[in-house]
C-alpha positions, 0 to 999 in steps of 0.5 A: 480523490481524497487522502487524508493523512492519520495522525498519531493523536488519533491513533492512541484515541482508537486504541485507548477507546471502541469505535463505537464509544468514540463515535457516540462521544463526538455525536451523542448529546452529554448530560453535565455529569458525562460531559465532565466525565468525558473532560476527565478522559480526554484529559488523560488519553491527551497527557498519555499522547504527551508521554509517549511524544515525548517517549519518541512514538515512530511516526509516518505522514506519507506511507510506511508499513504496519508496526510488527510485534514479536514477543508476547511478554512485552510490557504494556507500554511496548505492546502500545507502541508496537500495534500503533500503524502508522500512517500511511497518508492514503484513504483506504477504503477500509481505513484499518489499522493492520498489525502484524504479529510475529513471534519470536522465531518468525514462523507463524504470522497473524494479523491484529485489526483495529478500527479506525475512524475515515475521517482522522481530521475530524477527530483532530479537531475533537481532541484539540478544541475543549468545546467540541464536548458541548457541541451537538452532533449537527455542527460536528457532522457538518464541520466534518463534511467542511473538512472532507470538501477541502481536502477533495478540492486540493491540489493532487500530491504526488504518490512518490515523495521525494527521496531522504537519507534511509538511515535519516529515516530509520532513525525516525520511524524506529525511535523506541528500544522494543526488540521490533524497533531493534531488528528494523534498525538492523534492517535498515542499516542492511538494507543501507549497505546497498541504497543511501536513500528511500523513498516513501509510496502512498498507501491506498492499497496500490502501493505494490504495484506503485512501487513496482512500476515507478521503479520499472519505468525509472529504471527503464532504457528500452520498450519490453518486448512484450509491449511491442507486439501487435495484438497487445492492445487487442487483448481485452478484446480477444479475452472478452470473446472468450470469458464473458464474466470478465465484462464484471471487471471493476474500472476504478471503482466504476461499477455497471459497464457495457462489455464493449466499454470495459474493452474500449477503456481497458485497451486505452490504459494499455495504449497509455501504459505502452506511450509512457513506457516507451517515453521514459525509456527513450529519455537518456539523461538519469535526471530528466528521467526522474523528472519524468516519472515524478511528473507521470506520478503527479497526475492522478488520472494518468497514474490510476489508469496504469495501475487499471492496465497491471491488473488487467496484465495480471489477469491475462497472465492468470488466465494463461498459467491456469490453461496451461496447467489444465492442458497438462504444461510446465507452470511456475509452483506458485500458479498452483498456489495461486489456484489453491485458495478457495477465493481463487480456485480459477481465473473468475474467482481471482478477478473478483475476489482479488484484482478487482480488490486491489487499490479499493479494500485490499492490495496485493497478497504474497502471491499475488507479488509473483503473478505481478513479476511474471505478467510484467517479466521483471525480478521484484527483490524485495527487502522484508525488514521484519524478517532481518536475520532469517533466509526471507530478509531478501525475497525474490518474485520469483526465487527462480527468476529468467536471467534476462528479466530486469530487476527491480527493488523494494522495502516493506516493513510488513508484507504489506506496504512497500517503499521505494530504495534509492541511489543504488550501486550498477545493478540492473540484473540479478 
């Protein structure tokens, strides 16, 4: 699988330009007279990007949240700054910059798309190299398939980086002095009062449910009851001989199976969810548990098949709060507002319309963050940094949570893309 890592030239190229300009320009044949031109505007985007380097832009190369705007009369320069996304390191399928905007008093939220170019090294090398301006469209297409092929064949990285100082990178990521800079700022050094340090999740639009199970298995000291029952693995097999629409599931981005392969494969992402849980927990020592998740978090095969099983958790858990609210049984508030969506009015919708979204052109939505806390029975705490200062800064899926449910705890910067807080006090219960 291939991540390609956005920089912050390329974004200020998407937002100085359309998409559909930016791509005739690398491919379409220049007369002298537009190629100058070009030159000339090249010339002035590279001397913006040298301004706002110097100015101190926020960057990411791994995984961060979208940047958030919340006041309307900002300055053009701030308004650059903050509808910037910064990347996040992975190769979503969408590939778009998201911004989310809040206003001042945080009560309505609506979200700004920009279009990014898929290949953001290809665009690199345009901005870099003078010549790329007279070369024909045949020799950039092939040096951007050269560029694609190398990246593939690279050793996998892992999904996880390694953990840093929070406030080391706070002050990395919120350089400027925007009023949004401020409250992150204020977020982080929140959030720091708790965690000394974080650590930064891929985001290719599994990053809530990486960030959820590395945080459950790291944290993990017994097998969860619910992995220990019997008929846990026989559950594709029992749900496909009910719903028959479940055989539509989409198997890591593998369209066009049989029924009885999608439970075959399904029931081995289980049975592998089950051994490694079960691993991790037994190992004693907090170091070699680390070492542990870091190992299962290095193998892409492994670690892509697990995120197959939450989905598939979720979906059964989906199925079971829809029938107990139709038999007329006690169901958490929000399985209604789950079902209330009309992409979700019933359990087939979710599995289309959502789940099989998830980790290719979507990730996880709000509440979609509970259905994930109910089928895995753990409290996901939350810090939403954009919500610094209101009754929201610290959310809990669920906010009535079972008092035997482990806890586990993340950072999003957006609702959107989460991280992991490290090295925390003794606190594994709510």
């Amino acid at each position: 699988m291939c991540f390609c890592a956005t920089t912050r030239d390329s974004r200020y190229v998407c937002i100085l330009q359309s998409q559909d300009n930016f791509q005739g320009w690398m491919t379409e044949p220049l007369s002298h007279s537009a190629r100058a031109e070009q030159l000339q505007k090249k010339s002035t985007a590279i001397q913006m990007m040298k301004h706002e380097k110097e100015a101190g832009v926020p960057s990411n190369e791994f995984g961060s949240a979208n940047a958030v705007t919340e006041q309307k009369g900002q300055s053009t320069e701030e308004m650059r700054e903050e509808y910037v996304y910064r990347s996040t390191g992975g190769s979503e399928e969408t590939n778009r910059i998201t911004s989310l905007v809040t206003d001042e008093d945080a009560s309505r939220n609506c979200e700004i798309y920009l279009p990014v170019s898929c290949n953001p090294s290809a665009m690199e090398l345009s901005l870099d190299s003078e010549e790329d301006m007279y070369r024909d469209a045949e020799e950039i297409e092939r040096e951007k398939i050269l560029l694609v092929c190398k990246m593939s064949s690279s050793e996998y990285k892992p999904s996880v980086a390694p953990e840093m100082d929070i406030m080391e990178y706070c002050r990395k990521e919120w350089r400027g002095n925007t009023p949004v800079a401020k409250r992150m700022r204020k977020g982080y050094e929140a959030v720091a009062q708790k965690f000394a340090s974080i650590r930064r999740v891929r985001g290719d639009n599994y990053c809530a449910l990486r960030a959820t199970l590395f945080q459950a298995l790291s944290q993990a000291t017994q097998l969860p009851t619910w992995l220990q029952s019997e008929d846990f693995t026989k559950l594709p097999e029992n749900l496909l001989s009910k719903y028959d629409w479940i055989k539509q599931w989409q198997l890591k981005q593998k369209l066009g199976r049989k029924m009885g392969e999608i439970s075959d494969e399904i029931k081995e992402y289980l049975m592998l969810l089950r051994k490694k849980w079960k691993y991790i927990s037994e190992i004693k020592g907090p170091i070699e548990k680390q070492e542990a998740c870091d190992k299962l978090f290095k193998n892409e095969e492994e670690e892509y098949s697990l995120y197959e099983a939450l989905k598939f958790l979720m979906l059964n858990t989906a199925i079971e709060l829809y029938n107990d609210d139709k038999n007329g049984r006690r169901v958490p508030v929000f399985s209604w507002l789950l079902f209330a969506r009309d992409t979700s009015s019933n359990p087939c919708q979710l599995m289309h319309n959502h789940l099989n979204q998830i980790g290719h052109s979507g990730g996880l939505e709000q509440v979609e963050m509970f259905l994930l806390a109910y089928a895995l029975q753990y409290t996901i705490q939350v810090y939403r940094l954009y919500k610094y200062n209101t009754d929201e800064f610290i959310t809990l899926y669920p906010n009535d949570p079972e008092e035997d449910w482990p806890v586990v705890t993340l950072i999003t910067e957006d609702d959107r893309h989460y991280n992991i807080p490290v090295r925390m006090c003794q606190e594994t219960m709510l």
